[in-house]
N, C-alpha and C positions, 0 to 999 in steps of 0.2 A: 203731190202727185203730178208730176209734171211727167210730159208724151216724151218717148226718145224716137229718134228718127233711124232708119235701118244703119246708115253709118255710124250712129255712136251702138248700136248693138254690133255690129260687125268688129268695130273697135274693142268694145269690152269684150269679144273673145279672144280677140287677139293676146290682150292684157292678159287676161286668165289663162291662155296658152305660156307668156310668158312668164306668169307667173309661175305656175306647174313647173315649168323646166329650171328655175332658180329655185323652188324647192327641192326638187329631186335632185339637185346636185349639190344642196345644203347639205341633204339629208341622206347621201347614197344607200345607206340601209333598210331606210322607210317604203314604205307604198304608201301612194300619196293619194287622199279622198280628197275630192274637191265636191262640195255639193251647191246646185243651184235651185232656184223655184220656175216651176214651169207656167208662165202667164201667157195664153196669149193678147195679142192686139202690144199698143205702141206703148202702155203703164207697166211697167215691171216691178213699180216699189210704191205699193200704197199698205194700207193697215194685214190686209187680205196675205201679203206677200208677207211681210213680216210675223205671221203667225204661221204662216208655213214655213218660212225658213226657221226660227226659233223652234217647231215640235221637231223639225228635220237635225237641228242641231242636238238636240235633246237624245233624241231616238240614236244619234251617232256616235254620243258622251256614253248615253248607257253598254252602248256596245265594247267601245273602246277606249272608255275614259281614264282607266285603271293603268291604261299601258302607252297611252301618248306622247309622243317627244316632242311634238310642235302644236299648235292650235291659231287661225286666224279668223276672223270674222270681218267682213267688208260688207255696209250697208249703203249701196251705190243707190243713183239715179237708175241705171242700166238693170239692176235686180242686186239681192242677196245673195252672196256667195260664203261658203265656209270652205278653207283647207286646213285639213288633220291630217298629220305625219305618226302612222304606224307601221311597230318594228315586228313585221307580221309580211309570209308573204302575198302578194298581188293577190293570187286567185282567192284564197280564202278571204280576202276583205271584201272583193270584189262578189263571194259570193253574200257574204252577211249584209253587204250593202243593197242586193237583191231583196232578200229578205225582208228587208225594212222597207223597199221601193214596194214590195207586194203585199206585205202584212199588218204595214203603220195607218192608222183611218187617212193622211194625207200623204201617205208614200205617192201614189201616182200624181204628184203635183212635185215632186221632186227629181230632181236629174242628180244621182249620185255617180259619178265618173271616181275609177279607180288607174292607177297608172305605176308601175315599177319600173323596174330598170330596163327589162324588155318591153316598155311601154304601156300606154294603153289600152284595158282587159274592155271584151265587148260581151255581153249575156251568149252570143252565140260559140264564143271562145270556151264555154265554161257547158254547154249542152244544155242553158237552159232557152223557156220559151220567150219569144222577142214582149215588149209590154203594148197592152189594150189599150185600146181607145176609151174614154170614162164613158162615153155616149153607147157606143154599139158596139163594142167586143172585139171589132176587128183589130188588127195590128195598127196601129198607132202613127207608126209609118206611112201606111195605105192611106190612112185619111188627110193623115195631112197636105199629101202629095195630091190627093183626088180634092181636097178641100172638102169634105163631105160634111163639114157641121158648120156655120155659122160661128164667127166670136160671139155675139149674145149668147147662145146656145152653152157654149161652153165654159164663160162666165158665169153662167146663173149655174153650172151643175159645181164650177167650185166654188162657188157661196153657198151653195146647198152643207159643201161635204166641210167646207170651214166652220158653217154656222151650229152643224151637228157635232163636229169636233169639240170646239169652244161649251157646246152645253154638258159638256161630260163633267 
């Protein structure tokens, strides 16, 4: 569990950017999932992350496991990432990847990004509602931007929704 500093997170999206655009042009038929874990504060990869990322990959295999042409999993310092190459277009993955963001017990701890050849699909592309805050329901956005919870705050509310997870 070691701390990353905002330049190696800055850095690992860049990678992940670059990563994304050397898939898509592997793969020019696919839409391409990348999923991440949503931590805050400066630990992006301790036990906590890795079971979000594993039901996040789980949750992503039952969707589209049957019909995959690529599969990567990278367990960084920086967080957990997975990219799946599906020969399926954009909006449709992009919507069932909603899905899973709204309806899995640890989808809102997940940043599932979808991207095709016309790029990168946003929830608001598709008519659906932007994602809540785990704390107070407001848009997710707003808080972050206003700073309205506290990292302990939101720490303890995703041990809560891990630890309920894990007891199933």
């Amino acid at each position: 569990m070691s701390r990353i500093s905002l330049e190696m997170l800055l850095e690992s999206r860049d990678r992940r950017a670059a990563r994304r655009q050397e898939l898509l042009a592997a793969y020019p038929a696919c839409s391409l999932v990348c999923m991440t874990v949503q931590l805050p504060g400066p630990i992006k990869r301790n036990a906590t992350s890795l079971i979000i990322g594993g039901a996040g990959l789980q949750a992503l295999l039952d969707k589209f496991g049957s019909c995959l042409k690529h599969i990567q999993v990278r367990d960084l310092e920086s967080g957990y990432e997975a990219y799946l190459l599906v020969p399926l277009p954009a909006a449709l993955v992009k919507r069932l990847c909603c899905e899973i963001e709204d309806s899995h017990p640890l989808g809102r701890l997940m940043d599932i990004d979808v991207a095709g050849r016309e790029g990168p699909l946003d929830r608001a592309s598709l008519g659906l509602e932007p994602r809540r805050c785990l704390l107070c329901e407001n848009e997710v956005r707003y808080c972050m931007r206003a700073k309205s919870h506290s990292q302990d705050e939101l720490l303890a509310k995703i041990n809560e929704m891990v630890s309920k997870f894990c007891q199933k």
